[in-house]
C-alpha positions as CSV (number, residue, x, y, z in Angstrom):
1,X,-39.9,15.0,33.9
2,X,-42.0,13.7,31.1
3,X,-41.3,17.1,29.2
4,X,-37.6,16.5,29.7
5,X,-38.0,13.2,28.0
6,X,-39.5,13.9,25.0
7,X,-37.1,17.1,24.5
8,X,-33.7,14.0,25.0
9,X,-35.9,12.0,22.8
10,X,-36.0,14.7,20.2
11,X,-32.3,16.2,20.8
12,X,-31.4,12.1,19.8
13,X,-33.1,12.0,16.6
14,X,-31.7,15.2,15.2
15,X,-28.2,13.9,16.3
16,X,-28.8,10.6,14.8
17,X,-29.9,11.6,11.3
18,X,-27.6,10.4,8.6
19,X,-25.8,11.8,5.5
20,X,-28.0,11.6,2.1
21,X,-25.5,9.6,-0.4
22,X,-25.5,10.9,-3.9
23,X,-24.1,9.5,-7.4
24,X,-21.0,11.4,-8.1
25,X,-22.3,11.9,-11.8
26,X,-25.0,14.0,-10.4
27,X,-23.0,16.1,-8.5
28,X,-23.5,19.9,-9.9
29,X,-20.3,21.3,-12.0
30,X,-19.4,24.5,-12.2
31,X,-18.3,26.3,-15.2
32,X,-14.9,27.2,-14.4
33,X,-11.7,25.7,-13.5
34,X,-10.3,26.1,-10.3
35,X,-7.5,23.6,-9.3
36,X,-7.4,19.4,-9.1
37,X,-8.5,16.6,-6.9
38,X,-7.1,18.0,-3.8
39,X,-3.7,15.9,-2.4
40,X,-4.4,13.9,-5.4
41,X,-1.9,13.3,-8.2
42,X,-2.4,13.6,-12.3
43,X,-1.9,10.2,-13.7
44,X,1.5,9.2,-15.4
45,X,1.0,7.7,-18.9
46,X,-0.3,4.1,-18.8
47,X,-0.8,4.2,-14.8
48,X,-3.9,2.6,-15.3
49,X,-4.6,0.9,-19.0
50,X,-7.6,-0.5,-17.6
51,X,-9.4,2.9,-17.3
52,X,-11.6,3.9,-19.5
53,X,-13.8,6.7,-20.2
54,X,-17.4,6.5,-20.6
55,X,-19.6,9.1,-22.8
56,X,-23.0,8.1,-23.1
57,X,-25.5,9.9,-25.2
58,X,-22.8,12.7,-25.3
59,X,-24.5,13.8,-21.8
60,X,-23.2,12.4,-18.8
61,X,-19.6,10.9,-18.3
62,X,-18.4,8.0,-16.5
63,X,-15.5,6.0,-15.9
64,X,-15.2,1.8,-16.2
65,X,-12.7,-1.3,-16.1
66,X,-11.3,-3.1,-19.0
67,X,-11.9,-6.9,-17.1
68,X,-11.4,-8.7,-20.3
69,X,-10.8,-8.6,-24.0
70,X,-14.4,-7.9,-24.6
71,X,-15.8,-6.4,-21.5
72,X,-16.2,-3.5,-19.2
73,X,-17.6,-2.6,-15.9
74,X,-18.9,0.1,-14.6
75,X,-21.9,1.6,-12.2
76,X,-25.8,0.4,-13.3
77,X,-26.7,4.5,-12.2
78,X,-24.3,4.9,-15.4
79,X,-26.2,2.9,-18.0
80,X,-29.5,3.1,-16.9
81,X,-31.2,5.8,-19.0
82,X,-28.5,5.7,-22.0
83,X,-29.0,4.7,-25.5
84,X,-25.2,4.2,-26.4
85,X,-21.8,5.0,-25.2
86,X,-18.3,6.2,-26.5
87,X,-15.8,3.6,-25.0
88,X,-12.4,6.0,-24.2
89,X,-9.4,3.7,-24.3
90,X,-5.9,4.5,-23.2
91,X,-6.8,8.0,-22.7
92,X,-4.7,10.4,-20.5
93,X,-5.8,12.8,-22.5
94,X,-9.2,12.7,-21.6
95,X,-10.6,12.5,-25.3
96,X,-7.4,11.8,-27.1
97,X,-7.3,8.0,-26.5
98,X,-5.8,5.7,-28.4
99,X,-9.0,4.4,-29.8
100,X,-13.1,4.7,-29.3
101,X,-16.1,2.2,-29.6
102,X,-19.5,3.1,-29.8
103,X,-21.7,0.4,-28.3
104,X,-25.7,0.6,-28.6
105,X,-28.2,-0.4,-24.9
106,X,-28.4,-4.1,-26.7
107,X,-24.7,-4.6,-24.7
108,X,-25.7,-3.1,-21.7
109,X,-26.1,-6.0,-18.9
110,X,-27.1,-4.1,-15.5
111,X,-27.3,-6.1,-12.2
112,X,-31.1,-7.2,-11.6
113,X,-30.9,-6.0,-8.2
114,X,-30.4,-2.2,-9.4
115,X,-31.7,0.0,-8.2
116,X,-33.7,-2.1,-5.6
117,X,-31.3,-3.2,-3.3
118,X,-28.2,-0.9,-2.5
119,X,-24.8,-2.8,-3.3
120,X,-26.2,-4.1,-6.5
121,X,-25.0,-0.4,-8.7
122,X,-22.6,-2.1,-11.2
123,X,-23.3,-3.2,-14.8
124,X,-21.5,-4.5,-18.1
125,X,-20.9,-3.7,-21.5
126,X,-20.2,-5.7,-23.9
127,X,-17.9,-4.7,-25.9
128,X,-15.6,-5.3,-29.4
129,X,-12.8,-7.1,-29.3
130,X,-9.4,-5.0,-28.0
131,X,-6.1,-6.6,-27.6
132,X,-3.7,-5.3,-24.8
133,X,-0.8,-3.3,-24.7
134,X,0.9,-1.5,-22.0
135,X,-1.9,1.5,-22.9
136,X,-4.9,-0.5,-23.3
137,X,-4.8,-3.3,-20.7
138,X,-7.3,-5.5,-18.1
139,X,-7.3,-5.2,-14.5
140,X,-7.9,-8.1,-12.5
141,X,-10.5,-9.5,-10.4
142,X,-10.4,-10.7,-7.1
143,X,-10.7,-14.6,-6.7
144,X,-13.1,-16.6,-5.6
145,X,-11.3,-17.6,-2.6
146,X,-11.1,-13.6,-1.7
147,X,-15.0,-13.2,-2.1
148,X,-15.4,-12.8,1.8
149,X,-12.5,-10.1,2.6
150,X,-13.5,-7.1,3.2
151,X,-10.1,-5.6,2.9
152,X,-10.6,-3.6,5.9
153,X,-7.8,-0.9,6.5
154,X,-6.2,-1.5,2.8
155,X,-5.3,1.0,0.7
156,X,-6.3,1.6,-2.9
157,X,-5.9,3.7,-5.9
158,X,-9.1,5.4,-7.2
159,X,-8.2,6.7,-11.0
160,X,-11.0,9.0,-13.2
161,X,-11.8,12.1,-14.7
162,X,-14.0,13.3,-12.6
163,X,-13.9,16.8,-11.0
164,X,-11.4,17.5,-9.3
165,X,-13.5,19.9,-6.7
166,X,-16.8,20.7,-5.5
167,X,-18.8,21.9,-8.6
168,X,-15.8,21.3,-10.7
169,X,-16.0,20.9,-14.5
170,X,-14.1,17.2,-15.7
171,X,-10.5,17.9,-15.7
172,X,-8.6,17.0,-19.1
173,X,-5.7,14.8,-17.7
174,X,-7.0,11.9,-15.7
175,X,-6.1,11.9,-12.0
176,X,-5.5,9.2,-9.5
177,X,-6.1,9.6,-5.9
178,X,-5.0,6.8,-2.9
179,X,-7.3,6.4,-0.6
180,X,-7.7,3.8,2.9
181,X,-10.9,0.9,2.6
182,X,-12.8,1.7,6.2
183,X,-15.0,-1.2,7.6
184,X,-18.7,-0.9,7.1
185,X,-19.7,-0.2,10.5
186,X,-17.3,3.2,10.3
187,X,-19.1,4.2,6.9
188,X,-22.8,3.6,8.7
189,X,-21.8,6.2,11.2
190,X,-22.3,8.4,8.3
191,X,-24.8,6.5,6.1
192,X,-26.8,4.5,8.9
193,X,-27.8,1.1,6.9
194,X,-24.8,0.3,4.4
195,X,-24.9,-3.9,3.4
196,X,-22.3,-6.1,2.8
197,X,-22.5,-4.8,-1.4
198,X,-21.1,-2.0,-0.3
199,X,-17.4,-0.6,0.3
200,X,-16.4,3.0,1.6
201,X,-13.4,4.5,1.9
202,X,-12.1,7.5,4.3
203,X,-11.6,10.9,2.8
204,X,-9.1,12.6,4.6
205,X,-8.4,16.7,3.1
206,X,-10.9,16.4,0.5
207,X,-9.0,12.9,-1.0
208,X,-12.3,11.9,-2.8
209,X,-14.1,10.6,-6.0
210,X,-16.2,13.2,-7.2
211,X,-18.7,14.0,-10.5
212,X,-17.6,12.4,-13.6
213,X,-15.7,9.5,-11.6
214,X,-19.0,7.2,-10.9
215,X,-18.3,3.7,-13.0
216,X,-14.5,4.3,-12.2
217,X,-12.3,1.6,-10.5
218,X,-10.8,1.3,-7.1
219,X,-7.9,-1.0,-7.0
220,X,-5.8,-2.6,-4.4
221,X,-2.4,-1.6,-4.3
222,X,-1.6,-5.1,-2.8
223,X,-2.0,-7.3,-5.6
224,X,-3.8,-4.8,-8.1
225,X,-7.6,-6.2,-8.1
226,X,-10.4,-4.5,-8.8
227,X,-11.8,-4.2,-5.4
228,X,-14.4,-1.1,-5.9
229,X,-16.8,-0.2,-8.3
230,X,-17.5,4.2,-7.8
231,X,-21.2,4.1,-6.6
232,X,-21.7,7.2,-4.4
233,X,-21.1,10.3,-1.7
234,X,-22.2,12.2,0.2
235,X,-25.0,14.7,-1.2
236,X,-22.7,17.1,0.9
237,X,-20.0,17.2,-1.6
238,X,-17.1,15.6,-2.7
239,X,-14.9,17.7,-0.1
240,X,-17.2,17.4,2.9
241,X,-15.0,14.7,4.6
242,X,-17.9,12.1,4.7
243,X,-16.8,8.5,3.2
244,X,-17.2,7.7,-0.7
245,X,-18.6,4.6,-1.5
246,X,-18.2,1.7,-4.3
247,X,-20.1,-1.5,-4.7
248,X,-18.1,-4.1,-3.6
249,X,-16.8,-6.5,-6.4
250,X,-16.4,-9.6,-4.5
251,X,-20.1,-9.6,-3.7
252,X,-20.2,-9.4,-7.5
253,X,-18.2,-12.2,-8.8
254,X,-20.7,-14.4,-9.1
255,X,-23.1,-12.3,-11.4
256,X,-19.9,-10.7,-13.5
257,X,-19.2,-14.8,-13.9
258,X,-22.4,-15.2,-15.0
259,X,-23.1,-12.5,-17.3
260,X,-19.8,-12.3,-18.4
261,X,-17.8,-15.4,-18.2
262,X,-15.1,-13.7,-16.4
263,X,-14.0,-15.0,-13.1
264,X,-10.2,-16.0,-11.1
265,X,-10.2,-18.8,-8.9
């Protein structure tokens, strides 16, 4: 009997053990191209004027969020080891936008909790001034009176150029994929402990963000806020089903208030 035990006890743990999440910028690429995000859609011209695209160093790409005249947001995992970044804005194109910034670490303000705590992976750069056009435009922040919706079972858009399979290169016109907000006590059935800074979606037939997209934005389709900062997968891959997850901007609004000045209420 007490053999039989320890072989349920051990059968348990093996069945328990959770995905490893991974940073979609470090997910491997491949040196060919074979296709685009799968059931996901290439972007229409000015779909989303609040995407930009982020180069830093020339050695790792990211996406971000216009959230005001002067300043974008994007993932803490994207800043931290960079020296500078080329801002991309109004691209569709991937590196013919309408205009570039380079902007030194000096404007670099990443979260205090990173990487410490998980749900803290977002940061902002300071930026020059850009006015707005139907190209080049802000996206919206949830309001203080929203900071404690989880926006369970709502769907959003997820926009970036990042691959658009597993081992993918980054595709040249950006992509947008619509995905469905799942409650965090789904996305621990694949994580285990995932805190209320965090935000997954479900990703049906490969629907996913993938390597290039971490920084991008994920915004409601109800209202268009920034809900979703692109944080992580699944060290599995970018098609392996497993949920994708974001740090969640209303647990953020009172630091991007802070170190910004930016905030809706």
């Amino acid at each position: 009997m007490k053999v039989f035990i320890l072989l349920a006890l051990a059968l348990s743990a093996v069945s328990a053990e959770f995905l490893k999440q991974e940073h979609p910028k470090d997910f491997p690429r491949s040196a060919k191209i074979q296709g685009r995000i799968t059931n996901g859609y290439p972007a229409p011209e000015g779909k989303a004027p609040y995407t930009v695209g982020l180069s830093f160093d020339g050695s790792w790409w990211c996406g971000g969020s216009i959230i005001a005249h002067d300043w974008v947001l994007t993932a803490a995992h994207c800043t931290h080891d960079a020296s500078s970044v080329t801002i991309f804005y109004g691209a569709t194109w991937r590196t013919n936008a309408q205009f570039t910034h380079h902007v030194g670490r000096s404007e670099f303000r990443e979260h205090h909790k990173y990487p410490l705590e998980t749900g803290n992976d977002i940061a902002l750069i300071k930026t020059p001034h850009v006015d707005f056009w139907h190209m080049v435009n802000k996206v919206e922040l949830p309001s203080f009176n929203d900071r404690y919706d989880m926006y369970d079972n709502a769907w959003a858009v997820a926009c970036g150029w990042g691959g658009t399979y597993d081992g993918s290169p980054l595709p040249d016109w950006l992509q947008c994929v619509d995905l469905q907000i799942i409650s965090n006590s789904k996305c621990r059935e694949s994580y285990g402990h995932i805190n209320d800074g965090v935000l997954c979606v479900a990703t049906p037939d490969g629907k996913s963000t993938c390597s290039g997209d971490s920084g991008g934005p994920l915004v409601l389709h109800d209202g268009g806020r920034l809900a979703g900062v692109t944080s992580f997968g699944s060290s599995a891959g970018c098609q392996s089903g497993a949920p994708a997850g974001f740090t969640r901007v209303t647990h953020q609004l009172e630091w991007i208030r802070d170190n910004s000045g930016v905030a809706y209420y």
